[in-house]
C-alpha positions as CSV (number, residue, x, y, z in Angstrom):
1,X,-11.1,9.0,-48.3
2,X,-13.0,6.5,-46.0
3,X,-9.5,4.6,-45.3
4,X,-7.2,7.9,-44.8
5,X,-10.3,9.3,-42.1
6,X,-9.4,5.8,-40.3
7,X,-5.9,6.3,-40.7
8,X,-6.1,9.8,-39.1
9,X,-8.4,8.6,-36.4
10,X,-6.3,6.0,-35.1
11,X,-3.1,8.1,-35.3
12,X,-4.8,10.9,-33.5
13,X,-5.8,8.1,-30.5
14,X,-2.8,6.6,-30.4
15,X,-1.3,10.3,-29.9
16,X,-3.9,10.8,-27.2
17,X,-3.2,7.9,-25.4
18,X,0.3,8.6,-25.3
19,X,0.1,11.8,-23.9
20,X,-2.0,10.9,-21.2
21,X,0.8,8.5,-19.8
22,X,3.7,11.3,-20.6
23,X,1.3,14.0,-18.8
24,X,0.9,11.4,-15.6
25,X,4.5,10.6,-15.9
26,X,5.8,14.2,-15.9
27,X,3.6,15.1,-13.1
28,X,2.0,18.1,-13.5
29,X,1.2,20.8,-11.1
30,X,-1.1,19.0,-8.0
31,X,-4.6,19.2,-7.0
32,X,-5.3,20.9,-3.8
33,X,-6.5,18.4,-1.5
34,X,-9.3,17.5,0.6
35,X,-8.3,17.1,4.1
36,X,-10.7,16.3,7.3
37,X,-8.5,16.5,11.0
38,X,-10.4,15.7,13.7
39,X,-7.9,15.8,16.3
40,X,-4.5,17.9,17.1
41,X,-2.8,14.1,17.7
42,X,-2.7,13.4,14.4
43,X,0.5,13.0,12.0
44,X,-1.3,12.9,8.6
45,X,-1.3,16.8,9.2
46,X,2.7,17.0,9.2
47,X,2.7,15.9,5.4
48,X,2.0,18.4,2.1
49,X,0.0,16.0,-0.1
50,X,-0.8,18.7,-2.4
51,X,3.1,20.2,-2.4
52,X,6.8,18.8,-3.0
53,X,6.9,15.2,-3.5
54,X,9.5,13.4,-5.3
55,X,9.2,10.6,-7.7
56,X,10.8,7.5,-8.0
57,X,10.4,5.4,-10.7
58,X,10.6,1.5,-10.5
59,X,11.6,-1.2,-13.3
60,X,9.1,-3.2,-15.1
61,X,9.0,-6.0,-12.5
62,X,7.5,-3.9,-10.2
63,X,5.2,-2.5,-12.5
64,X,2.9,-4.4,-10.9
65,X,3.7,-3.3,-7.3
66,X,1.4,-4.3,-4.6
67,X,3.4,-3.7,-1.0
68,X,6.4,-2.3,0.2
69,X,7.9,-2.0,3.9
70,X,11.3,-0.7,5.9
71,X,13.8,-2.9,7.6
72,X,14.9,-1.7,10.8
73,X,18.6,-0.7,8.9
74,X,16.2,1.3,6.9
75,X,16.0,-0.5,3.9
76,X,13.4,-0.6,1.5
77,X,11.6,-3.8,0.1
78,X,8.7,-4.2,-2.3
79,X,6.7,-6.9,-3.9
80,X,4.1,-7.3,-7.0
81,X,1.1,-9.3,-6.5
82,X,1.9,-12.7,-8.6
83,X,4.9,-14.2,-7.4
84,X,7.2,-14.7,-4.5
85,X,9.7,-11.9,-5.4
86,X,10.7,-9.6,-3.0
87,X,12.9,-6.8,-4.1
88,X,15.6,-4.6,-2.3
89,X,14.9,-0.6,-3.8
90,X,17.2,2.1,-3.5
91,X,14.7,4.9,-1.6
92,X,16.8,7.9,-3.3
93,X,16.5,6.5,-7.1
94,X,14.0,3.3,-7.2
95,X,16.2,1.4,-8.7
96,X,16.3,-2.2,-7.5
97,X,19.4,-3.5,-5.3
98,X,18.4,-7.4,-5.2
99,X,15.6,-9.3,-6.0
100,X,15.3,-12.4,-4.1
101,X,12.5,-15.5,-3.9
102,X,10.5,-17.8,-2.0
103,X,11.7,-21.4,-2.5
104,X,10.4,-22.9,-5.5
105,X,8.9,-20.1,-7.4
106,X,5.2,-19.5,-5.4
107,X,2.8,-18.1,-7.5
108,X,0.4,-16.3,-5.3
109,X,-1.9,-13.2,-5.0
110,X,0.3,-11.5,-2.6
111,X,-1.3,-8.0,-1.4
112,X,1.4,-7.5,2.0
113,X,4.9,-7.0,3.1
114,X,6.3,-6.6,6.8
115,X,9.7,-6.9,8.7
116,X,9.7,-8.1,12.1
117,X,13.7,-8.2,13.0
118,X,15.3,-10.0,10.5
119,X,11.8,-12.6,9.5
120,X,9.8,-11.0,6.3
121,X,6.2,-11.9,6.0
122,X,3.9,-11.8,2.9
123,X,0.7,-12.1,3.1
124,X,-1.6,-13.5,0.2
125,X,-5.2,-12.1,-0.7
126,X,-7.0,-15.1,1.3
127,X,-5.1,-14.2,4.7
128,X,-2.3,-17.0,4.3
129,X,0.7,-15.7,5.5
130,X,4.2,-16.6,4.2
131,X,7.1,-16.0,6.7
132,X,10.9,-16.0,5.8
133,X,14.3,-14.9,6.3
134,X,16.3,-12.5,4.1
135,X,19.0,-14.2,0.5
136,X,21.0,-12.6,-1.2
137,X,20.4,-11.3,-5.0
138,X,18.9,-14.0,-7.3
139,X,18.5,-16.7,-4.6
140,X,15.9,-18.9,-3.1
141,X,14.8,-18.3,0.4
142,X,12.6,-21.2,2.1
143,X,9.5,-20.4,4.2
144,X,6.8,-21.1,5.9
145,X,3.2,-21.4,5.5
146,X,0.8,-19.9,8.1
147,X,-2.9,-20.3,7.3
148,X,-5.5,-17.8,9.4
149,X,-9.1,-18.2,9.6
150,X,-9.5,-15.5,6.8
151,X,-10.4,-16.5,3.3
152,X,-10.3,-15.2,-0.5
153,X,-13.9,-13.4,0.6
154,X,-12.3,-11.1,3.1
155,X,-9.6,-10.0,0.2
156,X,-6.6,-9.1,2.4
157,X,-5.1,-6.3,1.8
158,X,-2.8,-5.1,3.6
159,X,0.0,-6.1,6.3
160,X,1.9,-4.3,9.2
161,X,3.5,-4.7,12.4
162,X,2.9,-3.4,15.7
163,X,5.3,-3.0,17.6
164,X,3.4,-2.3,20.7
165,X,1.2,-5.4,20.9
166,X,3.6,-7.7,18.7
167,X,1.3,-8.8,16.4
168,X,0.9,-7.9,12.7
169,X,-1.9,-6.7,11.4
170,X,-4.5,-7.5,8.2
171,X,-7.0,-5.5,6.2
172,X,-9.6,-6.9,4.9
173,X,-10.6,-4.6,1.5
174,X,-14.2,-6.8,1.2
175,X,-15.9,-8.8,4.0
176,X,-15.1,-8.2,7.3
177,X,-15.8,-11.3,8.7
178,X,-19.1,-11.0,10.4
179,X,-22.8,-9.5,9.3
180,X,-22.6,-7.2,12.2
181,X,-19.4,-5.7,10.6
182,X,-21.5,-5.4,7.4
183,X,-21.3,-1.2,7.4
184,X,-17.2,-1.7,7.8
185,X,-14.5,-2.6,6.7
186,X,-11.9,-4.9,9.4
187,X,-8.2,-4.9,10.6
188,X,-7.6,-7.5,12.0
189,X,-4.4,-8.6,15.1
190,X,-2.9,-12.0,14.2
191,X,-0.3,-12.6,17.4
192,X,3.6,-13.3,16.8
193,X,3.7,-15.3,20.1
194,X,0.5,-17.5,19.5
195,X,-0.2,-17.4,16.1
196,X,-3.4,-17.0,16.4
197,X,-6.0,-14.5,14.7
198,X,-7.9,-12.0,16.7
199,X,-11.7,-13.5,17.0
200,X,-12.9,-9.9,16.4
201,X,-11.5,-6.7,14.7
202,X,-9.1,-4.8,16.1
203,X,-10.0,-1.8,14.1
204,X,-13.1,-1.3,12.3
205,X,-13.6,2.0,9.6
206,X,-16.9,2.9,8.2
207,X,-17.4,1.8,4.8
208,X,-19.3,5.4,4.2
209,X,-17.4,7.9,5.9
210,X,-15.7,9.1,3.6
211,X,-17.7,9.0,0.5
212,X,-17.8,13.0,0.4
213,X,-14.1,13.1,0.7
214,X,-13.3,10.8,-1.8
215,X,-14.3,10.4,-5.7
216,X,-15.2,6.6,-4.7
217,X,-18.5,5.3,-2.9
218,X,-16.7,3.2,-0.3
219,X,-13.7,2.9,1.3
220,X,-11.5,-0.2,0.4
221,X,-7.8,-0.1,2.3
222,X,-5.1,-1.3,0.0
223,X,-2.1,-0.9,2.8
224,X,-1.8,-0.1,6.5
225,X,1.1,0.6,8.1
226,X,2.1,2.2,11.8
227,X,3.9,6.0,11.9
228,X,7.0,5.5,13.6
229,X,6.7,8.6,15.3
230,X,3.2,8.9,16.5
231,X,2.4,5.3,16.8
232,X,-0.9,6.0,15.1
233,X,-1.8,3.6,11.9
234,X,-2.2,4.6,8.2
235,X,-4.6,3.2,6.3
236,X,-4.7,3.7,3.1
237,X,-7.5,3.5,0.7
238,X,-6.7,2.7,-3.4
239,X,-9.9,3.0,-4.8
240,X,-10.7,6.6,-3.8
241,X,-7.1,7.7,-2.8
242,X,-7.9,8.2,0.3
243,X,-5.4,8.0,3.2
244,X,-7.2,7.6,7.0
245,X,-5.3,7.9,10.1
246,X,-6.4,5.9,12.8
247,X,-5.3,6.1,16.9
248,X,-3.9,2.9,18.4
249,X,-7.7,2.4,19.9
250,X,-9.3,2.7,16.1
251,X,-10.3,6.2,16.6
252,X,-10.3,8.3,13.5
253,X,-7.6,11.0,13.4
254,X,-7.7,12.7,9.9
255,X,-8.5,11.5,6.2
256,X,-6.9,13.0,3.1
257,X,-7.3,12.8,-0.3
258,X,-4.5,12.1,-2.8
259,X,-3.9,13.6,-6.3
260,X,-5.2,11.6,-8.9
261,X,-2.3,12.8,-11.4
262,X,0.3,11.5,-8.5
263,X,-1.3,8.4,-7.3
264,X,-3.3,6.0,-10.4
265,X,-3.6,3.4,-8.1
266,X,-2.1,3.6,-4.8
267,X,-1.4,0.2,-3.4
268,X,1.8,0.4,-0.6
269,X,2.4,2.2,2.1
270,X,6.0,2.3,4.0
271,X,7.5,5.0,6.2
272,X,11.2,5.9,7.1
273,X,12.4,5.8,10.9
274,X,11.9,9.6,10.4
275,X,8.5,9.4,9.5
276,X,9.2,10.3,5.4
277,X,6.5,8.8,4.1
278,X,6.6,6.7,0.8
279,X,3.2,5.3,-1.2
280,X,3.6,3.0,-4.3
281,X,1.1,3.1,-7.5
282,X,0.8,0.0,-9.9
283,X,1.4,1.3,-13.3
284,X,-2.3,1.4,-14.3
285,X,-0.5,1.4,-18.0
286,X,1.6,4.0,-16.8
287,X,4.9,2.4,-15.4
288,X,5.3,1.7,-11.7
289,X,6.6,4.5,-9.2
290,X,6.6,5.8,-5.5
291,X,6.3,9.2,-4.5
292,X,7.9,10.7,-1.3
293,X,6.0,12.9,1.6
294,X,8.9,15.0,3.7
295,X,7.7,14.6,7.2
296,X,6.8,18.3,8.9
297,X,8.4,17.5,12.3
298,X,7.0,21.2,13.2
């Protein structure tokens, strides 16, 4: 009897377990969300978070997704965080178009994608960035290495361009850099034409703020990236799903909350030239995916 109670037990868990990644998968109804606007400037308002969103799901290499970013011909490329694999996705299906590499097969912690014309850039989890040109499906790419003054305690993560000051910039998910940044975490500007790293942050978000709003203690960005329409930046935090919307000076906007049955572990951030925007979860043992926010253009 002893043995057939295991038995049971083990089949019952194994049913449970299951479920819980077909429920997740299958997307149930939504949570309402938690929204704080604090000014009318803001275009996190435009999107339902808590309404219509469609799903796409992504193959098993990108199980593992970390970033993802648009081309200017509005294509759609994503990364996982181990090797030097970018992929081409199809943002109607998720299915994968190409997959192309960095010469030589790097192995890295890569937490970052951006497009600046045709040059991609990765960046790595220690603030090294890795800057190439596009290849065709199952070729080699060479690169090259740019080291910043930012290190594997700052634990980038994050990458995007701005278009207005032609720099891309880095979150930092841990230490911003200095002790009187201790209460924040830092974005930081690295400039295209100098290649050089700002000597202070060029945003700075209170670790606190938004402890009420979210179901985590502190806010850790995962992905930034600037709205195409507005010009204002996304941040997005993984660990409490939180996205915060920031103006081009730093200035808080609006902070949202995401579903937790949606988003397991939110780790990219890309929007289409008409400000859809698209947010890519690991698979957190569920299978990787993206789901898509219509833009409100009210």
């Amino acid at each position: 009897m002893k043995r057939d109670n295991r038995v049971t037990m083990t089949i019952v868990g194994t049913v449970a377990a299951v479920a819980a990644v077909v429920g997740w998968l299958l997307t149930p109804e939504p949570t309402p969300m938690k929204i704080e606007q604090y000014s009318e400037a803001s275009e996190l308002r435009r999107y339902d978070l808590a309404g219509d969103a469609e799903t796409l799901k992504l193959d098993g290499p990108l199980n593992e997704i970390s970033g993802i970013a648009f081309d200017d011909e509005g294509r759609l490329f994503g990364h996982n965080d181990e090797k030097g694999d970018v992929y081409q996705i199809d943002p109607k299906t998720g299915d994968v178009l190409k997959r192309f590499s960095l010469e030589g097969k790097v192995r890295e912690d890569f937490e970052g994608i951006a497009l600046v014309g045709e040059t991609f850039f990765l960046v790595a989890s220690d603030g090294t960035l890795y800057a190439f040109e596009d290849a065709s499906d199952g070729e080699e790419t060479p690169y090259r290495k740019i080291k910043t003054p930012l290190k594997n305690d700052n634990d980038v993560e994050g990458l995007c361009y701005d278009l207005a000051t032609e720099s891309l910039l880095v979150a930092c998910k841990e230490d911003p850099g200095d002790k009187d940044y201790d209460d924040f975490r830092a974005v930081y500007s690295f400039s295209l034409a100098d290649e050089a790293l700002g000597e202070k942050p060029r945003f700075l978000i209170e670790r606190k703020r938004f402890e009420k709003l979210s179901d985590y203690d502190e806010f850790k960005p995962s992905a930034i990236e600037r709205h195409p329409i507005g010009g204002t930046f996304f941040v997005l935090g993984g660990k409490g799903r939180v996205v915060v919307e920031l103006s081009p000076e730093g200035e808080v906007l609006a902070a949202a909350t995401l579903d937790p049955k949606r988003h397991r572990q939110p780790e990219g951030l890309a929007f289409a030239i008409d400000g859809t925007m698209y947010i890519a979860d690991e698979s957190a043992g569920a299978g990787g995916r993206i789901t898509v926010y219509p833009f409100r253009n009210e």
